[in-house]
N, C-alpha and C positions, 0 to 999 in steps of 0.2 A: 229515921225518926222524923217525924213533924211536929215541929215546934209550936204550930198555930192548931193543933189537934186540941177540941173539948172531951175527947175522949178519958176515959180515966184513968185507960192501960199508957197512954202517952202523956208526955212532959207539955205542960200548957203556953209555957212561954220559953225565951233563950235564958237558959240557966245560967250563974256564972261560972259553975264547973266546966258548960257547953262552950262559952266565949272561952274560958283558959284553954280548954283545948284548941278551938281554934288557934289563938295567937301564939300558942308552942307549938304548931305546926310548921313544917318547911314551907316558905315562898308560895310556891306553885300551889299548893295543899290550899293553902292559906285561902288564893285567889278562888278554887274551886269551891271552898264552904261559905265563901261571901257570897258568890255568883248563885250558890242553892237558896241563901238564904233571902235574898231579892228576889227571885224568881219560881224557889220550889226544887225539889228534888225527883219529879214523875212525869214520866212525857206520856201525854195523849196526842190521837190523832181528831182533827177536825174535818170536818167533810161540808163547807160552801153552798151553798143553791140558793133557787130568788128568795127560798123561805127563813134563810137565815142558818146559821152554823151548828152541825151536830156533833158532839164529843163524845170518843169512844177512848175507853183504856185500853191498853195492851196488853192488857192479861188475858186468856181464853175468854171470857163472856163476854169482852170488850170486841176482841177478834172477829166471834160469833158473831154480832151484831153489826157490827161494820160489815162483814163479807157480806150478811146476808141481806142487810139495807140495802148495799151495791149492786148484788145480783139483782134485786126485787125491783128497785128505784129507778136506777141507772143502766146496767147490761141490758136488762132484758126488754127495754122498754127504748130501749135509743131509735127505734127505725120506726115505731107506734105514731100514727097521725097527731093522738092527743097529747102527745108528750112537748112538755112546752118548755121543759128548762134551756136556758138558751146559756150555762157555762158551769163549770163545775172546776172549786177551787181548791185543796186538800192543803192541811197545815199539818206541821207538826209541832205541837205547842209544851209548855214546861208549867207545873202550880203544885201548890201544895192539895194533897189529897184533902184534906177537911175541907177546903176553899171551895176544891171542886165537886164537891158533899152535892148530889141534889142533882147536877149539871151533864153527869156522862151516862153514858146507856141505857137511855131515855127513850129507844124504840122497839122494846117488847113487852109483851105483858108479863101477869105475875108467874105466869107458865114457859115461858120462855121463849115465844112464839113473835114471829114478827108482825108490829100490828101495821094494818093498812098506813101507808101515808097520809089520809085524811083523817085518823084517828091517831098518830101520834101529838101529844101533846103540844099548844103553839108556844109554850116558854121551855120547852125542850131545845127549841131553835133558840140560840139566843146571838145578839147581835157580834160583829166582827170586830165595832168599835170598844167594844171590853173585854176583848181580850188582851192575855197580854203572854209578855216570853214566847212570841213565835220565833221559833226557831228557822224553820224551814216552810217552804211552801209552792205550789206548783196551780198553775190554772191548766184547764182542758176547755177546749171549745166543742159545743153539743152541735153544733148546724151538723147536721146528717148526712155527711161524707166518709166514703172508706176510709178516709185517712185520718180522719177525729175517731171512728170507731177502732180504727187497728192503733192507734195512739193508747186510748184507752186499755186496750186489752193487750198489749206487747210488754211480754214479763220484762224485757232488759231497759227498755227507753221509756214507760211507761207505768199504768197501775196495776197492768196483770191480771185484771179479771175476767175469769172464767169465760170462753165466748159460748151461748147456746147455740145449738144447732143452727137454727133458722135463721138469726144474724150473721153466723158466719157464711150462711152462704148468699145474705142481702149482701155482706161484704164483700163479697168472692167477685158474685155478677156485677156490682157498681165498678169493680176495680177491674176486670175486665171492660165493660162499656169507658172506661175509662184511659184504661192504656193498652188492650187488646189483652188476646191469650198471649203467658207464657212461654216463649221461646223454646225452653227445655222442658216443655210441660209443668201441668200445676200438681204439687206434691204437697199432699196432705202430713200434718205434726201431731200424734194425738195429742190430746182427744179431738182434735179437729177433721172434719171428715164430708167434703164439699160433695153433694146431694147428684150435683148433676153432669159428673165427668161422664158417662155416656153420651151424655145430647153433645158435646163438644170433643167424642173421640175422632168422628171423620177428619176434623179443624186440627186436634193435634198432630194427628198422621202428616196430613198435610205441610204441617210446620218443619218438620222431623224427616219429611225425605230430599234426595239430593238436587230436586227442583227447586226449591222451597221460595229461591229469590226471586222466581220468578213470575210467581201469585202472591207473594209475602204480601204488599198492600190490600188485595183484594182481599184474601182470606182474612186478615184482621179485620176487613171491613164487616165481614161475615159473622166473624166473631162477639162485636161488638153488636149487632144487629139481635144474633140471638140471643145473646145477654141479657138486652133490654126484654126482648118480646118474652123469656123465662120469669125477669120481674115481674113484668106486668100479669100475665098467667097466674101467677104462685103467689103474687104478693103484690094483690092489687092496692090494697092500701099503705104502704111504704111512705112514710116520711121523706119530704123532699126538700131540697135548696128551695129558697123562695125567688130567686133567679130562673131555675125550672121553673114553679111552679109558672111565674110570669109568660114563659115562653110556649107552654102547654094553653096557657088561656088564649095569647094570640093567636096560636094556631087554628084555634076553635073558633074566635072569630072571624079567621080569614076562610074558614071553611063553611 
């Protein structure tokens, strides 16, 4: 029930019938209908960016729209040059549904469709300083690393979304130039499904026979070498640290 509902099928205020039950309730009981009644009885989620905070319910069309915000906004977009959010903060917040009348699932249209991010509404975003009853909450950092991308997308430690092809394998090759091939070879999870295990099957052979210690630095030097030149090839425009970027302009100069 919501007690601050102007609806007509709901009770408009705390009745006194609604307080007697509260106060003939057990203890604990007691604590848990005080704590709704400060706070609300409906938990949504909130989703952070530079634009300000968006609230979805948890019911299927809240769902819908959160995943697909996520996929559209955030997954598929993380490795994009012109992607410029630099952190992404998720809450899990508590209100009474009439309060938040107006406030959640604010990015689709009247068809159900997801609308562009420049065309969602700007008081759809609304500020972090009014919110209230956060419950819970988690920040992610966007700087363009395998390790903010696989954060993001790691069901157990993370928010689990979907990885699309083509990030997973921006992912694959960063994290290789990174810390080399795979010692026991790289084993794909579906739906995940990394593009370019040919161009790195001589490398894992190599890893994998009974020499292996004794090119092991060299061949990961290899590794990492094709890695990058695969980037560059496939995905020439790829989002980078601005640490790279810095060292890529020097290098241009000193050239």
């Amino acid at each position: 029930m919501d007690p601050l509902s102007r609806d007509e099928n709901y009770t408009r205020q705390l009745t006194p019938e609604m307080w007697w039950e509260i106060k003939s309730a057990p203890p604990e009981v007691i604590a848990e209908m005080q704590d709704d009644l400060r706070h609300g009885n409906t938990y949504y989620t909130g989703v952070e960016t530079g634009r300000g905070v968006l609230l979805f319910d948890r019911d299927y069309v809240g769902n819908r729209q959160y995943g697909d915000f996520m996929a559209t906004n955030i997954e598929k977009r993380f490795f994009e040059p012109d992607f410029e959010e630099k952190f992404l903060n998720m809450y899990e917040l508590r209100g009474w549904p009439s309060l938040m009348e107006g406030k959640v699932n604010r990015c689709c249209d009247d068809y159900g469709c997801l609308l562009p991010l420049e065309k969602i509404p700007a008081d759809a975003f609304v500020d972090k300083s009014v919110l209230r009853s956060i419950t819970d909450s988690e920040s992610y950092d966007l700087t363009p690393t395998w390790e903010n991308y696989y954060r993001l997308t790691d069901a157990s430690k993370g928010l689990g979304l979907t990885r699309s092809p083509d990030n997973y394998d921006r992912m694959t090759l960063l994290h290789i130039m990174d810390k080399g091939y795979p010692r026991d070879g790289l084993i794909d999870e579906y739906p995940d499904n990394f593009s370019f295990h040919e161009k790195f099957e001589k490398i894992e052979n190599r890893l994998s026979d009974r020499n292996r210690w004794d090119v092991y630095d060299v061949i990961q030097e290899k590794a990492k070498k094709l890695a990058g030149k695969l980037l560059k090839e496939y995905f020439p425009e790829i989002r980078q640290k601005a640490d790279l970027k810095e060292k890529v302009v020097v290098k241009k100069i000193r050239v």
